[in-house]
C-alpha positions in Angstrom: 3.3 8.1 -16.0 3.1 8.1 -19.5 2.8 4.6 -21.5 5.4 3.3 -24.0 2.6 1.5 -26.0 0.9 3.7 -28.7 -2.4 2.3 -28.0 -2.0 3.0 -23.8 -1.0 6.9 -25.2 -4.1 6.9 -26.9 -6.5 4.9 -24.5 -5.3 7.4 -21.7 -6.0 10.0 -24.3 -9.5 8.9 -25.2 -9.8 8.7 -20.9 -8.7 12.6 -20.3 -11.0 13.9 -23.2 -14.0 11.7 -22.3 -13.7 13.1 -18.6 -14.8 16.1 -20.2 -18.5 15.3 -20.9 -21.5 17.9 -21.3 -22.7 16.4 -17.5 -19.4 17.9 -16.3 -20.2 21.6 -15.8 -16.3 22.2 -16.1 -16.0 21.4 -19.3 -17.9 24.2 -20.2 -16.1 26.7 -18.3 -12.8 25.4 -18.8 -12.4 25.2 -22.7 -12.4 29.2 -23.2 -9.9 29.6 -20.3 -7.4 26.8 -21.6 -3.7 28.2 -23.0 -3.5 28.5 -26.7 -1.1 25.2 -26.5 -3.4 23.0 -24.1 -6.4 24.1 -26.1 -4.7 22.9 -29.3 -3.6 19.6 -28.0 -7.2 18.9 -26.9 -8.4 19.6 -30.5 -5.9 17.0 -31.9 -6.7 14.5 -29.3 -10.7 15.1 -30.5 -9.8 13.7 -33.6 -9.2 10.5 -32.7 -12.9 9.7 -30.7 -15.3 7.9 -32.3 -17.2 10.2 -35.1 -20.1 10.8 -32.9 -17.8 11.8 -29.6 -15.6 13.7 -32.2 -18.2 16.1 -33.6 -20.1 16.4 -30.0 -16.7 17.9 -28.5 -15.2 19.9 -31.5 -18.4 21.5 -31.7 -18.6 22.9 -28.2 -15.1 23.6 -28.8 -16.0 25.7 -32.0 -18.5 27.6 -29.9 -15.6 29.2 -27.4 -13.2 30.3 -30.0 -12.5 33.8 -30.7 -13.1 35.0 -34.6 -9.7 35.4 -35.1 -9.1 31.6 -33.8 -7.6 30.6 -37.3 -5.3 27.8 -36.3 -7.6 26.0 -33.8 -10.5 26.2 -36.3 -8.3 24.5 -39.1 -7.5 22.1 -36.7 -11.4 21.5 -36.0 -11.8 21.2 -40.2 -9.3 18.9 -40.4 -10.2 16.9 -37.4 -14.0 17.0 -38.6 -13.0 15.1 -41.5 
């Protein structure tokens, strides 16, 4: 169920991306498999972790994209910001 509060939406968020760590060996295989959509989403959801989680995850993220990956590395400027 998805909360009404703004800071629930963005604590369960913060939960889903976090699940995600470098310790979880799915995170690295699961990134370059995502749809363009869901990978997109997660990039926008990176930007709001904590600087150090933010640049840890759009990183890795950067790593899996194809060359031609324009949108989702704009998104990883901006959210780098």
């Amino acid at each position: 169920m998805i909360a009404d509060n703004p800071m629930d939406i963005q604590e369960e968020m913060l939960e889903v991306i976090r699940s995600y760590s470098s310790d979880n060996p799915i995170y690295q295989d699961s990134t370059p498999f995502m749809s363009e959509w869901t990978k997109r989403a997660y990039l926008v959801a990176c930007s709001i972790l904590i600087p150090e989680e933010r640049r840890f995850f759009l990183k890795n993220a950067n790593t899996s994209l194809l060359t031609d990956a324009i949108l989702e590395k704009s998104i990883i400027n901006w959210a780098l910001k």
